[in-house]
VOMI-494161 format. One record per residue: residue number from 1; residue in three letters; x, y, z of N, C-alpha, C, O in turn. Coordinates in steps of 0.05 Angstrom, whole numbers, plus 5000, padded with zeros to 4 digits. Each point is the difference from the previous one (the first is absolute). Example, Ala and Ser with C-alpha at 12.3 -4.5 7.8 and 13.67 -1.06 7.14 Angstrom:
+-----+-----+--------+---------+------+---------+----------+-------+--------+---------+------+--------+---------+------+
:   k :   r : n.east : n.north : n.up : ca.east : ca.north : ca.up : c.east : c.north : c.up : o.east : o.north : o.up :
+-----+-----+--------+---------+------+---------+----------+-------+--------+---------+------+--------+---------+------+
:   1 : ALA :   5264 :    4886 : 5156 :    4982 :     5024 :  5000 :   5018 :    5024 : 5000 :   5021 :    5000 : 5013 :
:   2 : SER :   4972 :    5021 : 4973 :    5016 :     5024 :  5001 :   4985 :    5022 : 5014 :   5010 :    5022 : 5004 :
+-----+-----+--------+---------+------+---------+----------+-------+--------+---------+------+--------+---------+------+
This chain:
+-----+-----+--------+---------+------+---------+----------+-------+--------+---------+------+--------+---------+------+
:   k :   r : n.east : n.north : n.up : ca.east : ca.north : ca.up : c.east : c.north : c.up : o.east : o.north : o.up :
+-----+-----+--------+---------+------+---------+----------+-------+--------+---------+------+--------+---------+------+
:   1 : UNK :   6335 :    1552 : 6447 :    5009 :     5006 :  4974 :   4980 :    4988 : 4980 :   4993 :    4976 : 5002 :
:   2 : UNK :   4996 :    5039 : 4980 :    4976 :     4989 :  4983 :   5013 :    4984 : 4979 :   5017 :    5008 : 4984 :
:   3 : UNK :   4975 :    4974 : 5017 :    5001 :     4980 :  4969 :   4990 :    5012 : 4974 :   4978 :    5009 : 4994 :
:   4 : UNK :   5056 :    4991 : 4984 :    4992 :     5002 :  4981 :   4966 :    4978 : 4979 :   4989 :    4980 : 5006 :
:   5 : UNK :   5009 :    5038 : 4970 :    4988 :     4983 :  4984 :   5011 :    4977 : 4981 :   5020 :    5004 : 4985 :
:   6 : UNK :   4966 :    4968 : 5018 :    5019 :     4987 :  4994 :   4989 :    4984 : 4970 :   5007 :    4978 : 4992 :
:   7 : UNK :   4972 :    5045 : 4993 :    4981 :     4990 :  4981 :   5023 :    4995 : 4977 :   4997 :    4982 : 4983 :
:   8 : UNK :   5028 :    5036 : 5017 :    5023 :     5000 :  4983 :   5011 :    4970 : 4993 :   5011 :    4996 : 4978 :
:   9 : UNK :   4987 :    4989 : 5035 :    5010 :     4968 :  5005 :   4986 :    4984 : 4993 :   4975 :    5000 : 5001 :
:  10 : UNK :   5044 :    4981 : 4990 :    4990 :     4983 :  4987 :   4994 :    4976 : 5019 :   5009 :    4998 : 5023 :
:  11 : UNK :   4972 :    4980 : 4964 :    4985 :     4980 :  5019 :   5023 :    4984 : 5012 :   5001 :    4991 : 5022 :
:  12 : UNK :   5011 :    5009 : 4965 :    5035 :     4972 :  5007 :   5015 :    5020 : 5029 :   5007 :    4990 : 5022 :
:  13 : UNK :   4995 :    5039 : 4971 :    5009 :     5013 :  5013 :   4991 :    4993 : 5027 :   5013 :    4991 : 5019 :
:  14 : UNK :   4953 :    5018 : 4978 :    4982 :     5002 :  5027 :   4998 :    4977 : 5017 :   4994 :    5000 : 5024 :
:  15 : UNK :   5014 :    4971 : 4954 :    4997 :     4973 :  5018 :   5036 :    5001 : 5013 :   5009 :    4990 : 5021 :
:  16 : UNK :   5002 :    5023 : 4960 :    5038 :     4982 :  5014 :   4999 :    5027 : 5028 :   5020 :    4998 : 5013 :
:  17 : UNK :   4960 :    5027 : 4998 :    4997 :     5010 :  5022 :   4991 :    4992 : 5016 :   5011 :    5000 : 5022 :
:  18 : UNK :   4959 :    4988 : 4972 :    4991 :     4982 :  5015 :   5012 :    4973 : 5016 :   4992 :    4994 : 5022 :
:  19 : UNK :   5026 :    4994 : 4966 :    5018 :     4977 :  5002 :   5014 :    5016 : 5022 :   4995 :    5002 : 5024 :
:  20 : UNK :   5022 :    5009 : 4963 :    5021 :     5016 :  5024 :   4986 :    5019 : 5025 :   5016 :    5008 : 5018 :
:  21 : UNK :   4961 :    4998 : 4985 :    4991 :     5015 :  5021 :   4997 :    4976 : 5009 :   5010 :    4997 : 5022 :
:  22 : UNK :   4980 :    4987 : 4969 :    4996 :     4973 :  5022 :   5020 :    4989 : 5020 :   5001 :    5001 : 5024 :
:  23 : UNK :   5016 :    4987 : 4959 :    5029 :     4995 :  5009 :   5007 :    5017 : 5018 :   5010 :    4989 : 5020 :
:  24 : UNK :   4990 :    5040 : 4979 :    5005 :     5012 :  5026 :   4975 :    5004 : 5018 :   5000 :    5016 : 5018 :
:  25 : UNK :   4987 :    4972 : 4978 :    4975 :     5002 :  5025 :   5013 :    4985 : 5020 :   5006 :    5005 : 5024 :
:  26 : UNK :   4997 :    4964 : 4954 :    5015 :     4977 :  5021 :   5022 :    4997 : 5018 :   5005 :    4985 : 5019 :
:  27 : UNK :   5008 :    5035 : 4970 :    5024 :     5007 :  5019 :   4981 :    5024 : 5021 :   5012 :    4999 : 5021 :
:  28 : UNK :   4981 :    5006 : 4980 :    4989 :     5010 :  5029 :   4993 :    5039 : 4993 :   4999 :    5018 : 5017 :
:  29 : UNK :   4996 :    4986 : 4948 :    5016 :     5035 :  4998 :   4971 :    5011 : 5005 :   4979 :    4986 : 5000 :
:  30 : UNK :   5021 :    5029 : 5002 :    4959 :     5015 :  5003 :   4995 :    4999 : 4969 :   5017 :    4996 : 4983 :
:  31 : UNK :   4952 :    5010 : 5014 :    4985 :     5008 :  4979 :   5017 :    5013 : 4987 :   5017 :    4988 : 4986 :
:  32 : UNK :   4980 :    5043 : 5018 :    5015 :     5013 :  4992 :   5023 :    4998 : 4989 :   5003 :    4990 : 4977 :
:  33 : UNK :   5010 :    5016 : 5032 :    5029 :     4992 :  5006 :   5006 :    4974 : 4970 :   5008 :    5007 : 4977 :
:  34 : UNK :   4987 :    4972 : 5029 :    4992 :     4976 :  4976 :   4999 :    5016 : 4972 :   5017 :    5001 : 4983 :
:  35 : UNK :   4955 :    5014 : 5017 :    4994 :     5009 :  4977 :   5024 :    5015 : 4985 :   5008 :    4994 : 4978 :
:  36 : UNK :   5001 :    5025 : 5036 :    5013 :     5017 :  4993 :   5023 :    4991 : 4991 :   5013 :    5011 : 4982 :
:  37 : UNK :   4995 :    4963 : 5032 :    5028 :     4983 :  4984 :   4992 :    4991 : 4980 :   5013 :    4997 : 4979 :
:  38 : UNK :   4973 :    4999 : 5023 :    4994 :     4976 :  4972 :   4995 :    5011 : 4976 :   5007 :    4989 : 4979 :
:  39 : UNK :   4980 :    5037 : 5021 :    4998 :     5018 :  4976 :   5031 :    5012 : 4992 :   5007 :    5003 : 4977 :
:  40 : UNK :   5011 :    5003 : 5047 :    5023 :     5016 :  4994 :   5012 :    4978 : 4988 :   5012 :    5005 : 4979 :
:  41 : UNK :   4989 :    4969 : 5029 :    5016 :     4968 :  4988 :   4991 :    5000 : 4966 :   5018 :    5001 : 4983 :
:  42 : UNK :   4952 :    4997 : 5010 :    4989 :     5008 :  4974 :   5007 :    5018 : 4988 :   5002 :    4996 : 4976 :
:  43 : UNK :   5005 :    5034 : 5033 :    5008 :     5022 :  4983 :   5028 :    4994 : 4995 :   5013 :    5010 : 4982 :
:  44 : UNK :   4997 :    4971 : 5036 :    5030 :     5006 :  4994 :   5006 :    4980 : 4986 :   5024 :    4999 : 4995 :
:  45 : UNK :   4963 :    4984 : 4995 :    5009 :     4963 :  4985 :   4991 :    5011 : 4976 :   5014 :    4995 : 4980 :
:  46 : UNK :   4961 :    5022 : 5017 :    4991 :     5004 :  4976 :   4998 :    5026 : 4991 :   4986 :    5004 : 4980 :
:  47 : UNK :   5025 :    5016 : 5032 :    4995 :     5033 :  4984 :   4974 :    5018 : 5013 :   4995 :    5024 : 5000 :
:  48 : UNK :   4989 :    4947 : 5015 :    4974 :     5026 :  5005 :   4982 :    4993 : 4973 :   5006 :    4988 : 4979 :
:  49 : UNK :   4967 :    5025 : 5028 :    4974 :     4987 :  4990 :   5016 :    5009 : 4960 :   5023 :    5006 : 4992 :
:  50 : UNK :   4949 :    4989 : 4993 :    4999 :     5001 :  4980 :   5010 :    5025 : 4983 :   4987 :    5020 : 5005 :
:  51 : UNK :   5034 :    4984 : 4976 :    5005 :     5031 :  4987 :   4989 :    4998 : 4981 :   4995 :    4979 : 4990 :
:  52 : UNK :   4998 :    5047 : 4998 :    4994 :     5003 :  4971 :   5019 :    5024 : 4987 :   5019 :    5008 : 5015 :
:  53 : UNK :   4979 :    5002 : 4965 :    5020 :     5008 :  4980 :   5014 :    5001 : 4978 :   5021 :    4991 : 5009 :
:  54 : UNK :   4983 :    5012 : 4972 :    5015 :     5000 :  4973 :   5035 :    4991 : 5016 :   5010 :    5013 : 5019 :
:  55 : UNK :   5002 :    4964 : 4968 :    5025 :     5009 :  5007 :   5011 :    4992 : 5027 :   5023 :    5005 : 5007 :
:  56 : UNK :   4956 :    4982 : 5008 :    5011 :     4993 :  5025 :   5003 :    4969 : 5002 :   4983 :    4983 : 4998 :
:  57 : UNK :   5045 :    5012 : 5009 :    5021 :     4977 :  4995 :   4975 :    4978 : 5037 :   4997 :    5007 : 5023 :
:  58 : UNK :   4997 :    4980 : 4968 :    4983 :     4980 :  5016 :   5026 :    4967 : 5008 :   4992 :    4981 : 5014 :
+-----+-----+--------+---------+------+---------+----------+-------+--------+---------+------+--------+---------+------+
């Protein structure tokens, strides 16, 4: 499954993924696998990378 682009996000975003892919490294999860939590943990605490727009409630 190809990895989205993650230029949308913000630096705080990209470190609290990093943090959490780690944490599941240590429990024993693959590469993969890691990554892909830790971004879905980020989109879901915070909305997903950066919006722009007139009008959009942040």
């Amino acid at each position: 499954m190809p990895q989205g682009d993650k230029s949308s996000y913000t630096d705080k975003q990209k470190r609290q993924a990093e943090h959490i892919e780690d944490s599941y490294k240590e429990k024993g999860v693959s590469q993969d696998e890691a990554e892909e939590r830790a971004w879905r943990t980020v989109n879901k605490q915070s909305g997903g990378g950066k919006k722009s727009g007139s009008g959009r409630k942040d």
